[in-house]
C-alpha positions as a Markdown table, in Angstrom:
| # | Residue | x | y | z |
|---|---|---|---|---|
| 1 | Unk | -13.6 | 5.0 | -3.6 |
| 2 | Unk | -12.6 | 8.3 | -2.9 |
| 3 | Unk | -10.6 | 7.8 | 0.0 |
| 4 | Unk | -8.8 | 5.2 | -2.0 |
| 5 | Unk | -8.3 | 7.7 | -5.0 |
| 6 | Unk | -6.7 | 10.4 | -2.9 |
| 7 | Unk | -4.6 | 8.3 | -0.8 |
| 8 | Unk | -3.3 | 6.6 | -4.4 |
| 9 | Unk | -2.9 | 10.5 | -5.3 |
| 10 | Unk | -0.7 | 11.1 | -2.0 |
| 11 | Unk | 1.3 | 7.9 | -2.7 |
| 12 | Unk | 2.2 | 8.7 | -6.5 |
| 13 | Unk | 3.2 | 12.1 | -5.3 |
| 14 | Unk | 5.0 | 11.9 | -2.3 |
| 15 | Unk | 6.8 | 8.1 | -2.6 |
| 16 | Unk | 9.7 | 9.4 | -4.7 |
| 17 | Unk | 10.7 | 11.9 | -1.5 |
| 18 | Unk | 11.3 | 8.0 | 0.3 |
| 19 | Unk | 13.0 | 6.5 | -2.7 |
| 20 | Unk | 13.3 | 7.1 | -6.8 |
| 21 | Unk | 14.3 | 3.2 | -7.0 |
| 22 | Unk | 10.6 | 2.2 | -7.4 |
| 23 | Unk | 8.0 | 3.8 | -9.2 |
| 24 | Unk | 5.4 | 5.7 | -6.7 |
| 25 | Unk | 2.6 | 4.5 | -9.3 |
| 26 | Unk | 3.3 | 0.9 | -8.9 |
| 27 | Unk | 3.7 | 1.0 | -5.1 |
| 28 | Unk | 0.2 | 2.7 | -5.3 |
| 29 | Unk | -1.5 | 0.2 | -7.4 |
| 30 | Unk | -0.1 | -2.8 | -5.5 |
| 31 | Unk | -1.1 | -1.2 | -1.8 |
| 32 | Unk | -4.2 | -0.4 | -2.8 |
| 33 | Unk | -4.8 | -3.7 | -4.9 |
| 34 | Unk | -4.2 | -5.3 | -1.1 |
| 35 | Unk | -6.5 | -2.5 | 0.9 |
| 36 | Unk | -9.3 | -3.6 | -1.5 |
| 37 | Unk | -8.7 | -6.9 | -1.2 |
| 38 | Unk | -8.1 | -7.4 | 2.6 |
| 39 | Unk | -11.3 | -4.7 | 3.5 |
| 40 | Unk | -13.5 | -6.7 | 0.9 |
| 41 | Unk | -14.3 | -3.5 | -0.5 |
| 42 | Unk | -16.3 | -2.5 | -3.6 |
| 43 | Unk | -14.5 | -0.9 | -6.5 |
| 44 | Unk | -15.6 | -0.5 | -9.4 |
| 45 | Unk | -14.1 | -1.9 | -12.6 |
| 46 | Unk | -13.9 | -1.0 | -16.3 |
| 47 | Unk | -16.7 | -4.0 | -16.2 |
| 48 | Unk | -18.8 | -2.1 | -14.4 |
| 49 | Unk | -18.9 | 0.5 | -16.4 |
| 50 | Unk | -20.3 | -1.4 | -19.7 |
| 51 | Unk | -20.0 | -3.8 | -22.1 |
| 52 | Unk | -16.6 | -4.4 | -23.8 |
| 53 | Unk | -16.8 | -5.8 | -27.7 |
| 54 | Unk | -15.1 | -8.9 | -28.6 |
| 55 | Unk | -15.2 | -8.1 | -32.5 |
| 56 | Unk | -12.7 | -6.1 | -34.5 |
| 57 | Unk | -14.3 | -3.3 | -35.7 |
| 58 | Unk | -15.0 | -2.6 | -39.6 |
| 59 | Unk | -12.9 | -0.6 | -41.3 |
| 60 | Unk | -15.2 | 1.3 | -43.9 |
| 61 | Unk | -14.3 | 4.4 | -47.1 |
| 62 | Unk | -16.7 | 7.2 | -46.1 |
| 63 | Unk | -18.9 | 7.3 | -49.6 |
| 64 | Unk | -18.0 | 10.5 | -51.5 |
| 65 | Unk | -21.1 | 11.1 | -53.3 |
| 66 | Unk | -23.1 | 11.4 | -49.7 |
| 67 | Unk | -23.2 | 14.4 | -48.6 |
């Protein structure tokens, strides 16, 4: 994960040297989207890191008298 994190780094900050056509950012999510993929490599994924809620949440007045 790290290696893939610093090589993303190196691509966002050195691509726009090559060319300023493309964004380094996208070039860096889509080659690293195919390292992962083609190495079968585990990444971790916003899933990963909890549980996301389906509901709205509840918009609420704070109550003046509690203090």
């Amino acid at each position: 994960m790290y290696v893939m994190t610093a090589v993303s780094l190196a691509i966002i900050y050195l691509f726009p040297r090559i060319t300023k056509a493309i964004p380094s950012p996208l070039v860096a999510i889509i080659l690293m989207t195919i390292a992962a993929i083609s190495t079968g490599a585990t990444v971790r994924t916003v899933g990963d890191m909890g549980q996301l809620t389906e509901a709205l949440p509840i918009f609420m007045l704070p109550d003046p008298f509690d203090l």
